[in-house]
C-alpha positions in Angstrom: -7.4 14.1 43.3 -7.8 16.5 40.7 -10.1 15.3 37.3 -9.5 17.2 34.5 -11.1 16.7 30.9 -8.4 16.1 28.2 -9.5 17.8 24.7 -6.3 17.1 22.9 -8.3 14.2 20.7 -11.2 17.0 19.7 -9.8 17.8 16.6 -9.7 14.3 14.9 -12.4 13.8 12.3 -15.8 13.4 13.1 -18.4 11.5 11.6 -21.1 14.4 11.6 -24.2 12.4 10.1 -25.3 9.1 8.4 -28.4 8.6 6.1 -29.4 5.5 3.7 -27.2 7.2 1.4 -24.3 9.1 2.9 -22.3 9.1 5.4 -20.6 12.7 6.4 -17.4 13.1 7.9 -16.2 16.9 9.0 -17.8 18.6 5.9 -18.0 16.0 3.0 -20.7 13.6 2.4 -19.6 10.3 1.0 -22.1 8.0 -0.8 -19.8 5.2 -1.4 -18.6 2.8 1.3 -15.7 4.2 3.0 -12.8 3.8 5.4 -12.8 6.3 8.5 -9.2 6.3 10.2 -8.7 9.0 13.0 -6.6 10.7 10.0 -8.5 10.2 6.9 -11.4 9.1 4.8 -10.7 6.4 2.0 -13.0 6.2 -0.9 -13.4 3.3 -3.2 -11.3 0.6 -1.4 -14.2 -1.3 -0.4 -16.6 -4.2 -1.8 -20.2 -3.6 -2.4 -20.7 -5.2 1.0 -18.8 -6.8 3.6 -19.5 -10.4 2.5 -17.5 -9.5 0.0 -14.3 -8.4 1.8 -10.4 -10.1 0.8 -7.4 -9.8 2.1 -6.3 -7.0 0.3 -9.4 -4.9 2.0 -8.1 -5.8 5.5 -4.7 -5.4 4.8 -5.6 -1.7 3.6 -6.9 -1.8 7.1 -4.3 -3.1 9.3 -2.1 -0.5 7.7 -3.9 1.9 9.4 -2.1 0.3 13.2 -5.8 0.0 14.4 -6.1 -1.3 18.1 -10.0 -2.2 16.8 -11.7 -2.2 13.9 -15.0 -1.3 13.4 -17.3 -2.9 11.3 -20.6 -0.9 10.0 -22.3 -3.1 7.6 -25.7 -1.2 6.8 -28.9 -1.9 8.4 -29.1 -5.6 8.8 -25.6 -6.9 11.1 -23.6 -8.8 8.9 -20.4 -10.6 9.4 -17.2 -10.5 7.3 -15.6 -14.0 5.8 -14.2 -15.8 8.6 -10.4 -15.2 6.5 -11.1 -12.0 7.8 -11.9 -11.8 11.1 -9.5 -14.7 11.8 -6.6 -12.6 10.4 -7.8 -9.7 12.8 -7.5 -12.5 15.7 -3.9 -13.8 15.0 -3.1 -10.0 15.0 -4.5 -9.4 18.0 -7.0 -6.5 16.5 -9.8 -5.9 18.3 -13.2 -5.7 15.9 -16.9 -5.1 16.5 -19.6 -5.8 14.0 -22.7 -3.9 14.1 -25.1 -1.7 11.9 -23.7 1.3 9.9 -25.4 3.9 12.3 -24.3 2.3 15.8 -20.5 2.2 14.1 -20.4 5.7 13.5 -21.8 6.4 16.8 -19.1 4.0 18.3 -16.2 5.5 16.0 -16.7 9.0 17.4 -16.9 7.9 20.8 -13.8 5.7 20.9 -11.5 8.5 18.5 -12.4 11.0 20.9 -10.4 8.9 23.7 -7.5 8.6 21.7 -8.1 5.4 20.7 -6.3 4.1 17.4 -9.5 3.5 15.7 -10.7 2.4 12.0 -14.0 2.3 10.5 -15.3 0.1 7.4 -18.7 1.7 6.9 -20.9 0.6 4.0 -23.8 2.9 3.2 -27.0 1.5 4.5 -29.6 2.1 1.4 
């Protein structure tokens, strides 16, 4: 059996680096809270923290056709209402919640298999 490594996901954005106060996707630093799709970054569509998440942030979200959504919630692990992560359920949406950091970490690794992946990431300062 041949094994070959398939690049065709390598040129999907990237999240390149994450501080306290940015986050950087390809070449742009964001210091707001932001939405990273495999397409695009969206600025400005989010609460000051996931606590503070409606249905209108998810729907944005679920627009996107995400097979998971990733949470990245700062430092400290925090979870979105329960409206929200039982509306991800009953769409059968797969989510993590975990620190901004290990999000982007997990965002690169699962875009670069071609997974339909979105990010909520809210800046850890």
């Amino acid at each position: 059996m041949k094994i070959e490594l398939d690049n065709s996901y390598q040129d999907r954005p990237k999240i390149a680096a994450y501080s306290n106060n940015s986050i950087t996707v390809a070449n742009t630093a964001y210091s707001s809270n932001i939405i990273v799709t495999t397409g695009t970054v969206i600025e400005g569509c989010l609460p000051n923290n996931v606590q503070n998440m409606a249905e209108s942030h998810i729907e944005t979200i679920i627009g996107f056709n995400p097979e998971v959504v990733l949470f990245g919630t700062g430092k400290i692990i925090t979870f979105p209402p329960d409206e929200i992560c039982h509306t991800l359920y009953v769409r059968q949406i797969g989510f993590e919640v975990m620190d901004t950091g290990a999000a982007c970490r997990s965002f690169n690794f699962l875009s670069g298999e071609g997974r339909q992946v979105v990010s909520a990431l809210f800046i850890m300062g």
